[in-house]
C-alpha positions in Angstrom: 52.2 120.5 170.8 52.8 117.9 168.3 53.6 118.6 164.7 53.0 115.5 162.1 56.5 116.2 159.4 55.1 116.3 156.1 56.2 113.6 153.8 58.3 114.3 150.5 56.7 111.9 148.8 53.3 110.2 149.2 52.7 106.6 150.4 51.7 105.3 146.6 55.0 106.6 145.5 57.2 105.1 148.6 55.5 101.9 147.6 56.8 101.8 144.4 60.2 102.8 145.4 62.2 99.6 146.4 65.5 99.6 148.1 67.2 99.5 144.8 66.0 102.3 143.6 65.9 104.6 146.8 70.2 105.2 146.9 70.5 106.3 143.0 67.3 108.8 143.9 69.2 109.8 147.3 72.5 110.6 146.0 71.5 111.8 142.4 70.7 115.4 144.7 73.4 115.4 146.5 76.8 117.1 145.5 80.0 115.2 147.5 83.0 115.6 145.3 84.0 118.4 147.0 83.6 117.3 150.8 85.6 113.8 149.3 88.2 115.6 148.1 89.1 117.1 152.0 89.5 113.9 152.7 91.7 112.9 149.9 95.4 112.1 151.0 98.2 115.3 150.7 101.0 112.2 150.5 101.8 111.0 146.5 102.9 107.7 148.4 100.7 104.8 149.1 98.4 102.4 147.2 95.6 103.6 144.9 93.5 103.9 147.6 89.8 103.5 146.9 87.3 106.4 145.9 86.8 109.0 149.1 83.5 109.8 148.1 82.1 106.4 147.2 83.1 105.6 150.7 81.4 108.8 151.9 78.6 107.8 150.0 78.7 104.3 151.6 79.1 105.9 155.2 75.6 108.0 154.7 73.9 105.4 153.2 74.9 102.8 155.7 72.2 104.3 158.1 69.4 104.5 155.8 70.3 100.7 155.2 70.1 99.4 158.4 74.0 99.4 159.1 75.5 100.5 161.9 79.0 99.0 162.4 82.0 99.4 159.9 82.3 95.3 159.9 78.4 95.0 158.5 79.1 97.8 156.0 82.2 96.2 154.7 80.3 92.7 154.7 77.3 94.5 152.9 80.0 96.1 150.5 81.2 92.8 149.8 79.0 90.8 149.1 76.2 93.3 147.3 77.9 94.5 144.6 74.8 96.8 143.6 75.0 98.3 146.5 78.8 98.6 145.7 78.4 100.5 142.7 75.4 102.5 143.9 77.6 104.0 146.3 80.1 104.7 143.8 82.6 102.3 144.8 84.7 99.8 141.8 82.9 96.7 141.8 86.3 95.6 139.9 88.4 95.3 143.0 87.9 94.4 146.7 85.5 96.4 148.9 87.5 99.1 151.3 88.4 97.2 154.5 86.9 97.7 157.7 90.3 100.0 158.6 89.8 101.8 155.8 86.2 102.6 156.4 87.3 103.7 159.9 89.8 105.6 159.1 88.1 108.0 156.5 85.1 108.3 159.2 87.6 109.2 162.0 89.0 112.1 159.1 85.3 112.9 158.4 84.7 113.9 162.2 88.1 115.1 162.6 87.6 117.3 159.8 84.0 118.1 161.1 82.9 117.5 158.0 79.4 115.6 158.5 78.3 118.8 160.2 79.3 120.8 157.1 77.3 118.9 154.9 74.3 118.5 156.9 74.7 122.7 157.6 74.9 122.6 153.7 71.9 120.6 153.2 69.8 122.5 155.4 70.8 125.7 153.3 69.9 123.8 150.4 66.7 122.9 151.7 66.1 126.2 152.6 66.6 128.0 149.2 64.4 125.4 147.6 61.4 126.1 150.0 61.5 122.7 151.4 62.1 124.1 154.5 61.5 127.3 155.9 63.1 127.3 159.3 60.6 128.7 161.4 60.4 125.5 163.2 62.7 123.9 165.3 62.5 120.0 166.8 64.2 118.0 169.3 64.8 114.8 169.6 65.3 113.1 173.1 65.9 109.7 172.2 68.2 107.8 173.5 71.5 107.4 171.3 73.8 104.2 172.0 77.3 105.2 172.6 80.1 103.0 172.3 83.1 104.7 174.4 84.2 104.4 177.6 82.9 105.9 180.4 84.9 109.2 181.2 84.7 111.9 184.4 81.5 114.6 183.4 84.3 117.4 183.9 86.5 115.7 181.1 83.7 115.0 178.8 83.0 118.6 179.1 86.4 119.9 178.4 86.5 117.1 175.1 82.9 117.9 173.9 82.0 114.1 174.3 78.7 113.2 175.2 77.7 113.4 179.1 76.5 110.5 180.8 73.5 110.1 182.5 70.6 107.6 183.8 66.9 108.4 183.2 63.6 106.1 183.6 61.7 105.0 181.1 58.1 104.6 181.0 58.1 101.4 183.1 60.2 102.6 185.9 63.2 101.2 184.7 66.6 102.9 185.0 68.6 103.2 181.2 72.1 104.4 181.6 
């Protein structure tokens, strides 16, 4: 059985809605200081590094964008500077580096922090009635994984994705 998501908004108003305007709308609802501030240096030592959650801001939004490598986000960063600043990042100084962008996404899943905030925005979504949670949906799409290959018995003692081969529609075999 097939269940067609409703829409939040209708297709008149996603028309009107450019790019621009779609981030600011995005992030206006959504509350990161404190999930940026877990991933905040404990050392007083170091530069003045750049703004945790404007990062964290630019690591969500990079999906919705398009982007899916740290050296296109830091090229988008760069060189947009509205898209800088939407994300809440000093248009003042350089964008964060591709290292730096890795590194606070390696302390966001150390941390496990992504699943916090999408278990927190489910809740959210839940006490305003957006959701109700009766329903549950899985996706099997195929996810591109960029890691080596590893042994099934240590990917299931790391938590790492298994690997596998299916066929697609055609016959052919996707690994």
């Amino acid at each position: 059985m097939y269940i067609l998501q409703e829409s939040l908004f209708s297709f008149e108003e996603l028309q009107k809605l450019e790019s621009k305007e779609k981030l600011p709308i995005f992030f206006s609802s959504l509350d990161l200081r404190p999930y940026a501030k877990q991933l905040r240096s404990s050392s007083p030592r170091g530069a003045d590094g750049h703004s945790r959650e404007g990062i964290l801001r630019a690591l969500i939004a990079a999906p919705l964008e398009g982007i899916d490598t740290f050296t296109a986000l830091h090229h988008r960063l760069d060189k947009d500077l509205r898209f800088r600043y939407q994300c809440g990042l000093s248009i003042d100084r350089p964008a964060p580096s591709i290292s730096t962008l890795s590194r606070v996404f390696a302390a966001l899943t150390k941390k496990k922090l992504a699943e916090k905030i999408f278990l927190d925005l489910v809740q959210l979504a839940q006490e305003e009635g957006i959701i109700d949670g009766s329903h549950q949906a899985i996706d099997s799409a195929a996810i591109d994984a960029y890691e080596k290959k590893q042994p099934k018995k240590r990917s299931e003692q790391t938590g790492n994705a298994n690997w596998g081969a299916k066929y697609d529609s055609f016959g052919n075999k996707i690994t």
